[in-house]
C-alpha positions in Angstrom: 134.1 89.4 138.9 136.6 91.8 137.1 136.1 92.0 133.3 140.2 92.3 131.3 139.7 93.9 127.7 140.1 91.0 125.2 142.7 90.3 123.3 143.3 89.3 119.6 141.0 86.2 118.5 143.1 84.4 115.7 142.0 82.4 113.0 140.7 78.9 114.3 142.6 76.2 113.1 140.0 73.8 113.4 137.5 75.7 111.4 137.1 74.2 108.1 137.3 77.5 106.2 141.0 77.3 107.3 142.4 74.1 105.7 145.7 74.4 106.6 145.1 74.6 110.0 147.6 77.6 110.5 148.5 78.8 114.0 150.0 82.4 113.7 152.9 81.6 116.4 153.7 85.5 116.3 150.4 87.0 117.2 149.7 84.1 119.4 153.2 84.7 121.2 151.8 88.4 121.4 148.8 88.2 122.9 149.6 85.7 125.4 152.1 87.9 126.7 149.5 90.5 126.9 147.2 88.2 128.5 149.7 87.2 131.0 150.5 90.9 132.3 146.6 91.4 132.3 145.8 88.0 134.1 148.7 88.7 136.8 147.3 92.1 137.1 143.9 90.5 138.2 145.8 87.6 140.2 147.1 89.9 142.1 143.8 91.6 143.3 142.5 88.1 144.3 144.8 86.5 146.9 142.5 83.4 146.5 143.7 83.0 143.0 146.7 80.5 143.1 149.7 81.4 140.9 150.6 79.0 138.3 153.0 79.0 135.1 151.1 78.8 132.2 151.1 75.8 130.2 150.8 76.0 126.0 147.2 74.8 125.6 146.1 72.0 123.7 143.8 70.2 122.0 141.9 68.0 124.2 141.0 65.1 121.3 144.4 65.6 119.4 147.0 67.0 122.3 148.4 69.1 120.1 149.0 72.9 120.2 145.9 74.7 119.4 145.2 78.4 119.3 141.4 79.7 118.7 142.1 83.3 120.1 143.1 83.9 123.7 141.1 86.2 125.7 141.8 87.5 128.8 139.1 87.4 130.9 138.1 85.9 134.5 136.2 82.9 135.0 135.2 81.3 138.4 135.2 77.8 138.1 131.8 77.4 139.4 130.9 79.4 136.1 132.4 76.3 134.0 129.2 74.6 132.1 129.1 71.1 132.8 130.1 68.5 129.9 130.0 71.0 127.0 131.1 70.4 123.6 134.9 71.4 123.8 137.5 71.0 125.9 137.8 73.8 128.8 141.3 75.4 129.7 142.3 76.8 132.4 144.5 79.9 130.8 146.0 82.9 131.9 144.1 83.1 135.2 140.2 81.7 134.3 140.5 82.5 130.6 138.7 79.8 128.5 139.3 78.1 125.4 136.5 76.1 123.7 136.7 73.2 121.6 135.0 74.0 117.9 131.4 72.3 117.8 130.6 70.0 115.3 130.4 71.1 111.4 126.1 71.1 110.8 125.0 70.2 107.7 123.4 73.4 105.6 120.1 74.6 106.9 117.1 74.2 105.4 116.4 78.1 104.8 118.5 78.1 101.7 116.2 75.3 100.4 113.1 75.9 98.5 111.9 79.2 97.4 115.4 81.4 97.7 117.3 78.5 95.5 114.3 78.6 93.2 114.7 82.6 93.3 118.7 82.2 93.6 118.6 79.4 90.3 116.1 81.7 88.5 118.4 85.3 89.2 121.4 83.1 87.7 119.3 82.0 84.4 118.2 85.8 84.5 121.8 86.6 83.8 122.9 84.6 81.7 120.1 85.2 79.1 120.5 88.8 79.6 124.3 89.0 79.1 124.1 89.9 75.4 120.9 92.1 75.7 122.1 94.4 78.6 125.1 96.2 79.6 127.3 94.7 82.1 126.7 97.5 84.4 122.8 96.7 84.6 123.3 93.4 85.8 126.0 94.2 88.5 124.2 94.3 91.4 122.3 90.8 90.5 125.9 89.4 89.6 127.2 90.5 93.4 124.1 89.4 95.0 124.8 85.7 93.7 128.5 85.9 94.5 127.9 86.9 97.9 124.9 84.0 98.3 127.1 81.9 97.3 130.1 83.1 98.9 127.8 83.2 102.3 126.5 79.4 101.7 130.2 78.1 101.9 130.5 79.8 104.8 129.0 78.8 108.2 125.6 78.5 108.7 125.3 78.2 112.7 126.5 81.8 113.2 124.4 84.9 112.1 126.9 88.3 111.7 125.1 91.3 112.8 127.0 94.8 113.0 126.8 98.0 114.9 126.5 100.8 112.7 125.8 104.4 113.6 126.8 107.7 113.5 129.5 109.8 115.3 128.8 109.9 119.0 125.9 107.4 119.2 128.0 105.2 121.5 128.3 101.5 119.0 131.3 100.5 120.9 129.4 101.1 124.1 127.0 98.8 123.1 129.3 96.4 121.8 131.0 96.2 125.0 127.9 96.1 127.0 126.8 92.7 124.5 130.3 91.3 125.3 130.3 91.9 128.5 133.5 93.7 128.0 135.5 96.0 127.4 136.4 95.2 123.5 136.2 98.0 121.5 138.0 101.7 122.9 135.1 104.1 123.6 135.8 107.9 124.4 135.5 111.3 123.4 137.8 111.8 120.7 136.3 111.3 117.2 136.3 109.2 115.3 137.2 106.4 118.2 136.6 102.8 116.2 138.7 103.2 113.0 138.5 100.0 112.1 136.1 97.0 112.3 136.1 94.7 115.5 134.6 91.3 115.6 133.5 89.4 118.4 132.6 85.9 117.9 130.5 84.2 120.8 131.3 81.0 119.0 134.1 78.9 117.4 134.3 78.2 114.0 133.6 82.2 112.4 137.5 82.6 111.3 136.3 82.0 108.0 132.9 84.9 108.2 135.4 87.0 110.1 138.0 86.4 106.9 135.2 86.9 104.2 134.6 90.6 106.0 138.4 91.3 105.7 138.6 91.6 109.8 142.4 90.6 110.3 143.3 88.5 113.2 144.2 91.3 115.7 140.7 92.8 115.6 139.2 89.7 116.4 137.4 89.2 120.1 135.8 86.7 122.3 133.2 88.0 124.9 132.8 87.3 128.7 131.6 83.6 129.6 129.5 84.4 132.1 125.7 83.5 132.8 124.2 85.0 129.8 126.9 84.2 127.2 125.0 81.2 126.0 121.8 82.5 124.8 124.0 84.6 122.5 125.6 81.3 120.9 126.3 81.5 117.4 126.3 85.5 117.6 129.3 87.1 115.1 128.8 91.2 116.8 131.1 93.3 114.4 131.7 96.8 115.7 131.7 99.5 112.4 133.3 103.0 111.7 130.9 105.7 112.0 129.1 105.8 108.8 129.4 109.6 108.8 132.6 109.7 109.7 134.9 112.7 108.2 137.5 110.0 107.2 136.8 108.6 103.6 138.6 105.4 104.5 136.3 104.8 108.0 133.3 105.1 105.3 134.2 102.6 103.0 134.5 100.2 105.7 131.1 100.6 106.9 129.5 100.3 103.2 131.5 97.3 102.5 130.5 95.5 105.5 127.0 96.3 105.6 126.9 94.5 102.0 127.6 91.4 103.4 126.5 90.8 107.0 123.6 89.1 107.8 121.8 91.9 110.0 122.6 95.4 111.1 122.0 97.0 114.3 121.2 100.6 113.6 122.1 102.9 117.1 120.8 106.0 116.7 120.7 109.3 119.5 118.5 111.5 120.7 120.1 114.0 119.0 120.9 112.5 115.3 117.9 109.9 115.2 116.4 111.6 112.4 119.7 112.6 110.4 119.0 112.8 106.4 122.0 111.1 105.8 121.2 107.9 107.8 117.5 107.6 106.2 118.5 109.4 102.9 122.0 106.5 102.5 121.0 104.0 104.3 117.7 102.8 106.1 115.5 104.5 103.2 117.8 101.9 99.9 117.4 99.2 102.6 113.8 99.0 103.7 113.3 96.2 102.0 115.9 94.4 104.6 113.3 95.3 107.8 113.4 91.7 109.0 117.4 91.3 109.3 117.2 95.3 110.8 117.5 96.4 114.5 116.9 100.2 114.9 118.0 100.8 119.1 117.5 104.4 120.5 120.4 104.8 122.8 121.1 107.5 125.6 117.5 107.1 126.4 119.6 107.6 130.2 120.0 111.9 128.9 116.1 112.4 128.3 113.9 113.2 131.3 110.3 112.0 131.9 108.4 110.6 129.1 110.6 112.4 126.2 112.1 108.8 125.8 108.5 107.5 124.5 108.3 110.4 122.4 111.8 110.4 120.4 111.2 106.3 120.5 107.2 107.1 118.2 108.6 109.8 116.6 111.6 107.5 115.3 109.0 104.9 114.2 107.1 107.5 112.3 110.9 108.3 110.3 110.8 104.7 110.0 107.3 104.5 108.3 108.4 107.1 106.6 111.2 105.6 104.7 109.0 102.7 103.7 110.5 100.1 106.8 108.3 97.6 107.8 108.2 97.3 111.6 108.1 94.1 113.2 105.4 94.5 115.7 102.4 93.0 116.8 103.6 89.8 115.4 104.3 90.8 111.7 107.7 90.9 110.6 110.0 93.4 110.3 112.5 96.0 111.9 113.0 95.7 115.9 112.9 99.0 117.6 113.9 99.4 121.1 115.6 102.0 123.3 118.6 101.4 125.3 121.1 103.1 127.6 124.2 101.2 127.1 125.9 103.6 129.3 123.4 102.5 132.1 122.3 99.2 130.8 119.0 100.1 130.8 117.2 97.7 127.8 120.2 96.1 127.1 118.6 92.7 128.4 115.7 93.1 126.1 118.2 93.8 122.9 120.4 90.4 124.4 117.5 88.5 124.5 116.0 89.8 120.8 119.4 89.1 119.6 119.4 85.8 121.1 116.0 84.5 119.8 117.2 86.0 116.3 120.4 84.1 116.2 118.7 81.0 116.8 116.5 80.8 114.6 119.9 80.7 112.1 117.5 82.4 109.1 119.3 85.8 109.1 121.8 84.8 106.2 118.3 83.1 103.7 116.7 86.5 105.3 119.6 88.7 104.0 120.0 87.0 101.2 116.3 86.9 100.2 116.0 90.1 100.7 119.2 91.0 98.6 117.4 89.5 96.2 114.3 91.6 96.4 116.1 94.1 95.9 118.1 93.7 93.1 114.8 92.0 91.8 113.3 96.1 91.9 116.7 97.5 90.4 116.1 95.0 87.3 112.0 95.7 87.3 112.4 99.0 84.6 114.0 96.3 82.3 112.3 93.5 82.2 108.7 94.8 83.5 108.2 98.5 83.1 106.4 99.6 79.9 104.7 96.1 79.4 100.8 97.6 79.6 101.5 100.9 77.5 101.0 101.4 73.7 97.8 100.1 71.0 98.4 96.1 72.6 97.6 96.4 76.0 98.0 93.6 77.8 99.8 92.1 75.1 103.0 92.0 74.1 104.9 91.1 70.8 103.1 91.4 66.9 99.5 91.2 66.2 97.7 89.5 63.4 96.8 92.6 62.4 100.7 93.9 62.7 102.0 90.9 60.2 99.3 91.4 57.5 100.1 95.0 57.2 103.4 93.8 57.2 103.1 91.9 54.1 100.7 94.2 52.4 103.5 96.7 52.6 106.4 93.9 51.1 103.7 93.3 48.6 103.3 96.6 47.2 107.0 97.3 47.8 106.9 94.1 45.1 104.6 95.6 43.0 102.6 92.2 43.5 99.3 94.3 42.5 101.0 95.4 39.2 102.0 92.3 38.3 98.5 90.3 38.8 96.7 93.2 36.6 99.9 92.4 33.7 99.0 88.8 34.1 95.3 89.3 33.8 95.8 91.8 31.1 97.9 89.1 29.4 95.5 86.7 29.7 93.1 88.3 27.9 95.4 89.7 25.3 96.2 85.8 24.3 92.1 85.4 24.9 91.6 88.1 22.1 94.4 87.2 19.8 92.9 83.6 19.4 89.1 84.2 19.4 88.9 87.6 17.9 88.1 88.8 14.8 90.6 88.5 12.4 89.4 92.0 10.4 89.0 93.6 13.5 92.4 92.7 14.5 94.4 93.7 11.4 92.8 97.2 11.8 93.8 97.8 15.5 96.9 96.6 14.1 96.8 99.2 11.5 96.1 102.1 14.1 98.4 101.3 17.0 101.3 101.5 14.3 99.7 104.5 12.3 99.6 106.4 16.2 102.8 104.8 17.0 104.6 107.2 14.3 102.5 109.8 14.6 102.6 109.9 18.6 106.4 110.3 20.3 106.5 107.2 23.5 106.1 109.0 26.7 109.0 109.0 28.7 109.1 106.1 31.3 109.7 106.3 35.1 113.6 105.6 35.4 114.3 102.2 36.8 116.2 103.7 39.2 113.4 106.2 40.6 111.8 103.3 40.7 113.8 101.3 42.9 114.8 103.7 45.2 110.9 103.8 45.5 110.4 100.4 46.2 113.1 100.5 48.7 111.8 103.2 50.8 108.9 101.2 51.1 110.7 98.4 52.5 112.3 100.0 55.3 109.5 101.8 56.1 107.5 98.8 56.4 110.0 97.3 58.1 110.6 100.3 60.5 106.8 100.3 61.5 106.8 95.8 62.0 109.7 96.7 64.4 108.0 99.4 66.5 105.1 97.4 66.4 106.7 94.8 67.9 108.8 96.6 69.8 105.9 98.2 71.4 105.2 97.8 75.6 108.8 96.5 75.7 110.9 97.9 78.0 113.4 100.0 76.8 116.6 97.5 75.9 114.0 94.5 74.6 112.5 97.0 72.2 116.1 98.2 71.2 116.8 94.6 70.9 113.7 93.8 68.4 114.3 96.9 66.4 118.1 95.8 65.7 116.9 92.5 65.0 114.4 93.7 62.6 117.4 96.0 61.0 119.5 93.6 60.7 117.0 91.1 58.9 116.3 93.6 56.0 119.7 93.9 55.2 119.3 92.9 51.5 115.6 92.4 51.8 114.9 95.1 48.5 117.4 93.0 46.7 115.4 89.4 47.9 112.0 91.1 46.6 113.7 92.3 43.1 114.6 88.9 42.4 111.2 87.3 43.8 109.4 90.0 41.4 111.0 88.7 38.5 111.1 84.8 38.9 107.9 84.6 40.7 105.8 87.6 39.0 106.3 87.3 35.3 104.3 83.8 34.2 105.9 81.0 32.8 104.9 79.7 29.3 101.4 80.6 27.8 98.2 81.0 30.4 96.0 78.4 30.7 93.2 78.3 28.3 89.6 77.2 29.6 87.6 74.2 28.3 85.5 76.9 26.5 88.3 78.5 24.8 88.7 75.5 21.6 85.3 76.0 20.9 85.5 79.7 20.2 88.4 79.5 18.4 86.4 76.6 16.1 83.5 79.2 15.5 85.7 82.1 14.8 87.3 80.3 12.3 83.8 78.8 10.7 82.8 82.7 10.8 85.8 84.1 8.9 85.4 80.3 6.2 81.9 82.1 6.3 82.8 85.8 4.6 85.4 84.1 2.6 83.0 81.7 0.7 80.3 84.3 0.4 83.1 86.5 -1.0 84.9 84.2 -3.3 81.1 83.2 -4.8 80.0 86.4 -4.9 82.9 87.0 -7.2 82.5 84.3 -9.5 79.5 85.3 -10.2 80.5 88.8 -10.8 82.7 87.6 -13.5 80.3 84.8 -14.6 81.9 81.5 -13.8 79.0 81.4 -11.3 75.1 80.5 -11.9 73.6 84.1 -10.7 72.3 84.4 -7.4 72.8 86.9 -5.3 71.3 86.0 -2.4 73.1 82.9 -1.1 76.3 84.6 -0.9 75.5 87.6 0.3 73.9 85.7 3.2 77.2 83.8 3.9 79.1 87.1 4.1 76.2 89.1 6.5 76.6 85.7 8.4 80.3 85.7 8.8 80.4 89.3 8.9 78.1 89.8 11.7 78.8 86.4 13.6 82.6 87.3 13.9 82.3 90.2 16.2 79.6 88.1 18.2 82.1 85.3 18.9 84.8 87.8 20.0 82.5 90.0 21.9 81.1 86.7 23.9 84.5 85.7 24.2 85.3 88.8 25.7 82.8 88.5 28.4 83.6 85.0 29.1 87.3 85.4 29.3 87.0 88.5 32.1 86.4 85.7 34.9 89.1 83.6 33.8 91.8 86.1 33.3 90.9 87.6 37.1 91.3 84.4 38.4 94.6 84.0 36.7 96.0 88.0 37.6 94.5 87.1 41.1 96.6 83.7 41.1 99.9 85.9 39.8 99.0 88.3 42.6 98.6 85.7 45.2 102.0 83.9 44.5 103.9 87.2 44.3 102.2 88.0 47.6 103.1 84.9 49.4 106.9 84.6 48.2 106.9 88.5 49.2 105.5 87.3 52.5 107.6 84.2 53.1 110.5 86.3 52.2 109.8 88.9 55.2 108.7 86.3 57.5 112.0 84.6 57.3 114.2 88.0 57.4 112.9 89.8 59.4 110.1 88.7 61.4 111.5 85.2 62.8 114.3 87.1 64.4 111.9 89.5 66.0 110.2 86.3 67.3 113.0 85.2 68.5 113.7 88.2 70.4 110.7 88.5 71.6 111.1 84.4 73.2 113.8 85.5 74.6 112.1 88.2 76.3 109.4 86.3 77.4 112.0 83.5 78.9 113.9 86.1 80.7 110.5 87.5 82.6 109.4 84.6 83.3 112.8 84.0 85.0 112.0 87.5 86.2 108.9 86.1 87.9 110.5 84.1 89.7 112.9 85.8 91.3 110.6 88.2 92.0 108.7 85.7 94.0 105.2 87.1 92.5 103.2 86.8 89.5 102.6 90.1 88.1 99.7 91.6 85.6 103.4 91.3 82.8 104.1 87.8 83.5 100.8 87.1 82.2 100.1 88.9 79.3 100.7 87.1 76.3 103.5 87.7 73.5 102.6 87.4 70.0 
């Protein structure tokens, strides 16, 4: 059988990625012409082959033009499969067109765990748009453009391309999978400047359009005996990855972002090149299971040097942190191959073959796209979780929000102002059960020192706030690295704004609590003791002013002498006075704590409730948010780390 290089494969009007059903007439007229010379060319070497014109082909359900890519190649009719699922053409000399199979609904790989992971990455985002810059979350946001992108796409064809390096013979492999000659091999480098795609099956126009492959570097392979095992198979031919053209590069780094598996040919000579491990397999170990790693040229090495480069490539492999799929576990496929002589090249077909379907590559790819921009995230929404004083723990401690409001609370002066109360308390204790002598005296000196004394110079009220408000935002500083604390580095950033932005007129909010919570309203309570007190004060100052008043009269005679009753009444009143106020004293000490403790305790809790609301419920709320983005994180992660369990306070 003689092999004809293929010719352009168009887009497939029947392919529902191509509504419109277009039929490019130009490069259709093109390449038949170009299939015609090539097919007369091989007529003519085969006198058996009878010479026909060449009718336009059609569909065989509609009968109407149809197009899918002419390829001109020989076919024996003996070769034809039986009934088959399109309609088979006889064109340009044994050249077949096939029929598009039947639209399959979405595979069951894309169910489950990866849309859990895919659903999760998407919440992810969006509750991390306003927390993190856009270029953090870049790589998540492609990787659920491209699932999705892929997911609209067919799901019966898996797109695996050739990469490699200049000289390591891709398109020789490429041909050797088509079965031929497709993409121009020589020695002049670079030889494939652009990407070729060879579809073994109808229906890829759309893939083929998604990876920017235009319509004249589109392929079919050779239908021969084993073209079927490949069914399904999308083979895309790359630029060399190292290639001195800038242009050739890009290709080859756009591409491998969205095929579903690569197939890495490497050479004796540059199988351990830095820049293939350092660029590529090294960022993509996490892909092992959509990887192929082939040693080509295996043909050049004598003896058992092949064996040697082949465990000395796995060991590179190792190295770089790629799983290799043997003894049954998954991962990268390593083989060598000669595609020169063909040597391996069945054992790569029929890897390919069982790998294309299984139709998992794209859920594989994708999955592991995933992974991996799951570990680009991890230093933002894991790392730093188990550092700091709350290990294990993240968010604000018991501990954290009592210091918090001790600090408001002195800030307040809520101390200060339960001692005024309690020294008021007793003040209006001693004014109505003290002694009335007693009390004119201190009267006497505290106005006598008063004008003898200058008044000490008072603290400036605004020393005094500046003071107090220094203590705020220093106890609101330390609340927010508190909280802030094990966070990664954007959450904490996130809790400390938070926390800034709540004490915005917090010092103002306490100055105004101080004065219509601390001062007390109206006159202190008075215990059930107090009336009593006040009754034998009184009966002690009635006392002395009886005993006086006789005493007196008889002094100046309008009294009966007797000195002794009055006197008595005085000593009695005189002495009992300072008693009742002294007993008062001690009585009133418990009473007027509990009511500078009461003062203390509302300034305290209005001080709290004032910092609660400012500035710690929007560092709770930050910190929810935090903890609904991890667990989100979780989940696409696919594993429940020592982070996603630790609690937040």
């Amino acid at each position: 059988m003689t092999a004809v290089t293929a010719v352009t494969d168009h887009t497939d009007p029947a392919d529902p990625t191509d509504p419109a059903g277009r039929v490019h007439h130009k490069d259709r007229d093109r390449s038949r012409s170009a299939s015609d010379v090539d097919a007369s060319r091989a007529d003519a070497s085969r006198p058996d082959t009878p010479r026909a014109s060449h009718p336009e082909p059609t569909d065989g359900r509609s009968g109407r033009a149809w197009d899918d890519g002419l390829i001109a190649r020989r076919v024996e009719d003996a070769q034809r499969p039986p009934g088959g699922g399109g309609a088979d053409l006889d064109i340009s000399g044994g050249a077949r067109s096939y029929a598009p199979a039947p639209s399959t609904a979405l595979s069951p790989s894309y169910e489950g765990p990866l849309c859990t992971r895919l659903d999760a990455l998407r919440e992810l985002v969006g509750l991390s748009r306003t927390r993190l810059d856009s270029g953090t979350l870049a790589e998540a946001g492609r990787v659920l453009d491209e699932a999705a992108a892929r997911r609209r796409l067919s799901e019966r064809h898996t797109v695996v391309a050739i990469a490699g390096a200049t000289g390591s013979g891709k398109s020789t492999l490429f041909n050797a999978l088509a079965g031929v000659m497709i993409s121009e091999t020589g020695v002049r480098r670079p030889t494939t400047a652009a990407p070729i795609g060879c579809s073994w099956t109808d229906g890829a126009a759309g893939l083929l359009d998604r990876l920017g492959i235009p319509g004249r570097l589109r392929r079919r392979p050779l239908q021969g005996p084993g073209a079927d095992e490949l069914q399904g198979l999308v083979l895309i031919d790359l630029p060399d990855h190292d290639s001195a053209v800038g242009e050739h590069r890009e290709h080859v780094d756009r591409i491998l972002a969205l095929v579903d598996a690569v197939i890495w040919v490497v050479d004796p000579e540059k199988y351990a090149d830095a820049m293939l491990h350092e660029r590529y397999l090294r960022p993509m170990a996490g892909h092992a299971e959509v990887t192929f790693v082939v040693l080509n040229q295996i043909d050049r090495l004598p003896g058992d040097a092949a064996d040697q480069v082949l465990d000395d490539l796995r060991r590179l492999l190792d190295d770089d942190g790629v799983a290799l799929g043997e003894h049954g576990e998954p991962g990268a496929t390593v083989l060598a191959i000669s595609a020169l002589t063909g040597e391996g090249i069945a054992e790569l077909r029929e890897a390919l073959g069982q790998f294309t379907q299984e139709r998992g590559a794209a859920a594989r790819r994708i999955s592991a796209d995933v992974d991996a921009a799951a570990e680009r995230l991890r230093p933002v929404y894991v790392e730093g979780a188990h550092s700091g004083r709350n290990r294990g723990r993240i968010g604000l401690s018991e501990e954290a929000r009592e210091e918090f409001a001790d600090r408001l609370a002195d800030a307040v002066g809520a101390a200060a102002a339960g001692d005024a109360a309690e020294r008021a308390w007793r003040r209006h204790a001693g004014k109505a059960c003290g002694d009335p002598w007693f009390r004119l005296w201190r009267w006497y000196e505290a106005r006598r020192f008063s004008q003898g004394v200058p008044t000490p110079v008072a603290l400036a009220p605004v020393d005094e706030e500046v003071t107090a408000r220094q203590r705020v935002e220093h106890a609101v500083r330390t609340v927010a690295d508190e909280a802030a604390r094990g966070l990664p580095l954007p959450w904490g950033q996130a809790v400390r704004e938070a926390a800034v932005r709540g004490a915005e007129g917090l010092p103002e909010a306490l100055d105004e609590l101080a004065v219509t919570v601390g001062v007390p309203v109206g006159r202190p309570p008075r215990p059930g003791w107090w009336p009593v007190a006040v009754l034998a004060q009184a009966a002690m100052t009635l006392l002395q002013v009886v005993g006086g008043i006789w005493l007196v009269g008889q002094i100046i005679g309008l009294a009966t002498p007797n000195l002794g009753v009055p006197v008595l009444l005085m000593l009695a009143g005189i002495v009992g006075g300072p008693c009742v106020e002294w007993t008062s004293r001690m009585a009133a000490r418990g009473p007027a704590r509990r009511y500078g403790n009461d003062a203390e305790r509302r300034l305290r809790e209005a001080a709290a409730g004032c910092g609660r609301a400012r500035v710690l419920d929007p560092v709770a709320a930050e910190l929810l948010r935090y903890r609904e983005v991890r667990e989100q994180y979780v989940r696409v992660s696919g594993e429940l780390s020592g982070a996603a369990r630790s609690p937040i306070g």
